[in-house]
KEMI-238199 format. One line per field, with one value per residue (C-alpha): residue number from 1; z, y, x. Coordinates in steps of 0.25 Angstrom, whole numbers. Layout:
<recs>
pos = [NUM_...]
Z = [Z_...]
Y = [Y_...]
X = [X_...]
</recs>
This chain:
<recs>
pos = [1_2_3_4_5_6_7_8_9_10_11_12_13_14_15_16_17_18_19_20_21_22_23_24_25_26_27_28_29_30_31_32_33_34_35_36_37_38_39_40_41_42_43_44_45_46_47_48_49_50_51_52_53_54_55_56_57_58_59_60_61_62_63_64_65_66_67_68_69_70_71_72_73_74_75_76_77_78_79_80_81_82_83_84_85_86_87_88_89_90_91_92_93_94_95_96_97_98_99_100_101_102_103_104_105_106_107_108_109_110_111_112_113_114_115_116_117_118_119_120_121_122_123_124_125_126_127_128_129_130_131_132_133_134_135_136_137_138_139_140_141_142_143_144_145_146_147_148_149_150_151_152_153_154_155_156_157_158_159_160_161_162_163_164_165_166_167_168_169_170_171_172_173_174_175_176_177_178_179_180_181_182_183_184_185_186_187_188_189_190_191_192_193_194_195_196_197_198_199_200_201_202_203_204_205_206_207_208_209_210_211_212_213_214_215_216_217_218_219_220_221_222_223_224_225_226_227_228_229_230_231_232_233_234_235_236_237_238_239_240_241_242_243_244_245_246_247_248_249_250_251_252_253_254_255_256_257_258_259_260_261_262_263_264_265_266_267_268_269_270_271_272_273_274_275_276_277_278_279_280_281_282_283_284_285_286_287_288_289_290_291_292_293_294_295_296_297_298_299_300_301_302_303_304_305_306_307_308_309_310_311_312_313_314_315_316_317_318_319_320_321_322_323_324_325_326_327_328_329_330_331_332_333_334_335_336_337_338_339_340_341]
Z = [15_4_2_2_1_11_16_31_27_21_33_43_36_35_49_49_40_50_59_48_47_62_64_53_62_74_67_64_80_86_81_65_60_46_43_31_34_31_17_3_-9_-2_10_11_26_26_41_47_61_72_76_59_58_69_58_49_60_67_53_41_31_16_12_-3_0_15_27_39_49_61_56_42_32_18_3_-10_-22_-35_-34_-22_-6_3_18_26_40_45_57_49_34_30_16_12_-2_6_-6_-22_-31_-42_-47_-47_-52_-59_-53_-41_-27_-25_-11_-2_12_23_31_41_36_21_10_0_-11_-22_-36_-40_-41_-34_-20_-18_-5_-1_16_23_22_5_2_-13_-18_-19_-27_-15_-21_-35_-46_-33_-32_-19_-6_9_20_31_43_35_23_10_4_-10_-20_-33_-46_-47_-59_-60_-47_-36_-24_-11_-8_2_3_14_16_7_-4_-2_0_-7_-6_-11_0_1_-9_-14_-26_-18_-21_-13_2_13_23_39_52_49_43_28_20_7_-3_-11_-26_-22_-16_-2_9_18_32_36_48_46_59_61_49_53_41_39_27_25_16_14_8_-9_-6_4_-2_5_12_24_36_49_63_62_54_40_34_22_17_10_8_18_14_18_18_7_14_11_26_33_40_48_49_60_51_58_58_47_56_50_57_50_54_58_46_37_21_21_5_10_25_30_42_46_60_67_62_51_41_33_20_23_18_25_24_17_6_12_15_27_33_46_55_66_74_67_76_74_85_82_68_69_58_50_44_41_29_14_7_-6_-6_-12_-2_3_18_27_42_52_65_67_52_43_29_17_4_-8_-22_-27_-17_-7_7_19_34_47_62_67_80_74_61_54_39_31_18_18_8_6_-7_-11_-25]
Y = [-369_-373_-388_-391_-402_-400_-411_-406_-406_-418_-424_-419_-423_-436_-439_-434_-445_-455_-454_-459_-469_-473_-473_-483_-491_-492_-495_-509_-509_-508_-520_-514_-526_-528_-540_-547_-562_-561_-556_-563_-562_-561_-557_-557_-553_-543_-540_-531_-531_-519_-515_-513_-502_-493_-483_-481_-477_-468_-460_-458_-468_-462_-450_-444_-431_-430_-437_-432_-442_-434_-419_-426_-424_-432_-425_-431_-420_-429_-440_-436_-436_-426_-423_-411_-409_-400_-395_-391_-390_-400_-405_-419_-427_-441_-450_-450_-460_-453_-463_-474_-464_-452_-454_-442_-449_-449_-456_-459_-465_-465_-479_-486_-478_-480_-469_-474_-467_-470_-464_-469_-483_-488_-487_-484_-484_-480_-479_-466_-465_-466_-479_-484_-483_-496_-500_-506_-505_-506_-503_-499_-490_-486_-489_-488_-492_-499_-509_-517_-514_-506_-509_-504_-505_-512_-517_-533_-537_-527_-524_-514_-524_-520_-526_-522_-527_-524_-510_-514_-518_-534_-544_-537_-543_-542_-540_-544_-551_-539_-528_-516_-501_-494_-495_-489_-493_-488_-493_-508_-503_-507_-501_-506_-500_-513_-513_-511_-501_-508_-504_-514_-511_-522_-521_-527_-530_-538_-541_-533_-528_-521_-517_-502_-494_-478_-469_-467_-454_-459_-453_-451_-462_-465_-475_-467_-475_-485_-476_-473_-459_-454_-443_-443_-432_-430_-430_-418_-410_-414_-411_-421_-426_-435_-448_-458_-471_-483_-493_-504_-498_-490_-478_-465_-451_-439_-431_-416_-411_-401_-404_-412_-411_-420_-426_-436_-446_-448_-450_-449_-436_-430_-420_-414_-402_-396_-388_-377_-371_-359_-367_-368_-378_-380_-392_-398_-409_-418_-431_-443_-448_-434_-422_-407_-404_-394_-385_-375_-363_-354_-361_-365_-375_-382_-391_-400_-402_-414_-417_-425_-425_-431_-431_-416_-410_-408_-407_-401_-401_-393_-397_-391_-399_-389_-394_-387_-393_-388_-393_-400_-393_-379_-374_-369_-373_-374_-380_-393_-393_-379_-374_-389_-393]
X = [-630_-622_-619_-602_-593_-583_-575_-578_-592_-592_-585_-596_-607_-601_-600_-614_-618_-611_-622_-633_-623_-622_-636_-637_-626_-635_-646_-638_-630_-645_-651_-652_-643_-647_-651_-653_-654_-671_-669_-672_-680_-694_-702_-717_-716_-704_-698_-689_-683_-687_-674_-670_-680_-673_-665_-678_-686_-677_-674_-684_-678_-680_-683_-686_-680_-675_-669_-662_-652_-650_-649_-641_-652_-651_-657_-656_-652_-652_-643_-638_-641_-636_-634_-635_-633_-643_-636_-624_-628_-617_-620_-616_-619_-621_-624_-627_-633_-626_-618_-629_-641_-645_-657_-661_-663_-678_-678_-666_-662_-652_-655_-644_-631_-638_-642_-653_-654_-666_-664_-681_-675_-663_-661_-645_-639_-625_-621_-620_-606_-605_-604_-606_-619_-627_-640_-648_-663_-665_-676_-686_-698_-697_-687_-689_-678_-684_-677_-667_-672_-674_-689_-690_-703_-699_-705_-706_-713_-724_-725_-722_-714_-709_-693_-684_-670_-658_-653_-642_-650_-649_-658_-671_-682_-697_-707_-721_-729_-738_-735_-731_-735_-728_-723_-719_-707_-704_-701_-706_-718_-720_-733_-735_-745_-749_-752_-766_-767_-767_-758_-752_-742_-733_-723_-710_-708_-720_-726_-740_-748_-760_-768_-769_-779_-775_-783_-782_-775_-764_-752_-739_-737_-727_-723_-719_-719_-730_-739_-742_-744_-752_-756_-770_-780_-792_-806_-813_-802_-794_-781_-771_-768_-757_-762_-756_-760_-753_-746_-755_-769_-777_-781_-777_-773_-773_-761_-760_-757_-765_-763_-752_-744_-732_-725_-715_-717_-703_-696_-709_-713_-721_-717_-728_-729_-742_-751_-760_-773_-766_-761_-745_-737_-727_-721_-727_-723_-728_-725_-729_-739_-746_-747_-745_-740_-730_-731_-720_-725_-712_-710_-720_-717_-722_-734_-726_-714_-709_-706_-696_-695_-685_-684_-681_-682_-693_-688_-699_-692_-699_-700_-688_-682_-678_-678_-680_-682_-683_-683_-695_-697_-692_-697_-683_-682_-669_-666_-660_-645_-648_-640_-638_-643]
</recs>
């Protein structure tokens, strides 16, 4: 499938793109309304409303090599992020940071109607439908789009601080009185990795937090529903396993998964790049709460391959940054903007 500029092309896949848009408009008509009035310089007790978090939960918010809105699915290549219907194979360029950075986009977003795009320092955001490209997070270290907000890790005097500002960039303000490591953002949930060492949940909504202590080998860390995933290597059998953990208690669950080289929890499910007893690796995936992992064999892939999974696709995109995905419920793999450079 080659990748073409036609003006009927470009026309359908532009209507396409309306429905992203449109879901971003009933997040605001269903009680979404942003609302900026609580905002100022700083927040030792962040909070966010319920109803704002309704878009983020139903679609995985960021993604550093995939996202798919209802059968649209959204690549970066260099400076520039592409959409392919998968149902058609129509090919659209849906937004650049060209002409703000020569940077590549390492991380990007589609969040109520907006694209984020992060070149490894500035968050840009531009709308669905091409408006002008805006600075909205600058000199940050890491970004997460959560409710009404866009939290961002930043260097303040020395040290690492968590921020977060309005989806338009407005209103930033510093969170918390700690140095912040690193951090994790979904569904109300907030997981700081303090400078420490030290790992501390706190709910948004209302304001619970618990203390946390993973294992020196917790790597891979992510936020799905109301638990958190890692992946750290197990004892006797020195397999690198995937646990799962309830955001308020410190009760690990291993998941059914043999040696696990990387996964995504997203959309309630779990994607995973694992690795068999004969040394190859294939793509597996399973519901989030755990159950039967199904398993697809017709196809190897690298043990260094990255994966992504909506609600209906699992994406496993290689080293050379080829990407091929299949349905979940029948094993079928394609490559995602196949001929595109």
């Amino acid at each position: 499938m080659s990748f073409q500029h036609t003006s009927s092309n470009k026309k359908y896949i532009l209507i396409l793109m309306a429905v992203i848009a449109l879901a971003g408009v009933l997040y605001v008509v269903t009680g979404g309304a942003l609302d900026f009035s609580r905002l100022g310089k700083t927040e030792k007790l962040p909070t966010d409303k319920e109803e704002n978090l309704a878009y983020g939960l139903a679609y995985r918010p960021a993604s550093d090599h995939v996202l798919e809105r209802d059968g649209i699915v959204l690549k970066s290549f260099g400076t520039m992020l592409r959409a392919q219907d998968l149902e058609s194979g129509v090919c659209l360029d849906a937004a650049s940071i060209e002409e703000r950075s020569e940077k590549p986009i390492q991380r990007f977003s589609e969040y109520v109607g907006y694209f984020y795009l992060y070149d490894g320092e500035t968050v840009y955001r531009t709308t669905v439908s091409g408006d002008k490209l805006r600075a909205t997070v600058e000199d940050c270290l890491k970004f997460e789009p959560m409710g009404d907000y866009i939290y961002s890790l930043k260097m303040e005097r020395g040290e690492k601080k968590l921020f977060r500002c309005s989806i338009v960039g407005t209103y930033e303000k510093r969170l918390f009185k700690e140095s912040v490591e690193d951090f994790w953002a979904y569904g109300g949930n907030l997981l700081l990795q303090l400078e420490d060492g030290r790992y501390r949940w706190y709910d948004v909504i209302t304001q619970e937090t618990v203390e946390h202590t993973l294992p020196d080998t917790a790597r891979e860390i992510a936020l799905e529903g109301e638990h958190i995933f890692y992946l750290a290597a197990d004892e006797t059998t020195k397999h690198t396993v995937l646990y799962r953990r309830p955001c308020n208690l410190q009760e690990d669950k291993a998941l059914p998964f043999s040696s696990v080289g990387d996964y995504c929890a997203a959309e309630g499910r779990i994607g995973a790049n694992v690795q068999k007893e004969d040394g190859k690796n294939y793509a597996a995936w399973c519901q989030a709460e755990g159950g039967e992992v199904s398993m697809f064999g017709q196809k190897e892939f690298s043990a260094e391959s990255e994966v992504d999974i909506s609600s209906k696709h699992l994406f496993v995109t290689e080293p050379d940054g080829t990407t091929y995905y299949t349905p979940l419920e029948k094993e079928e793999w394609s490559i995602l903007f196949d001929d595109v450079g």
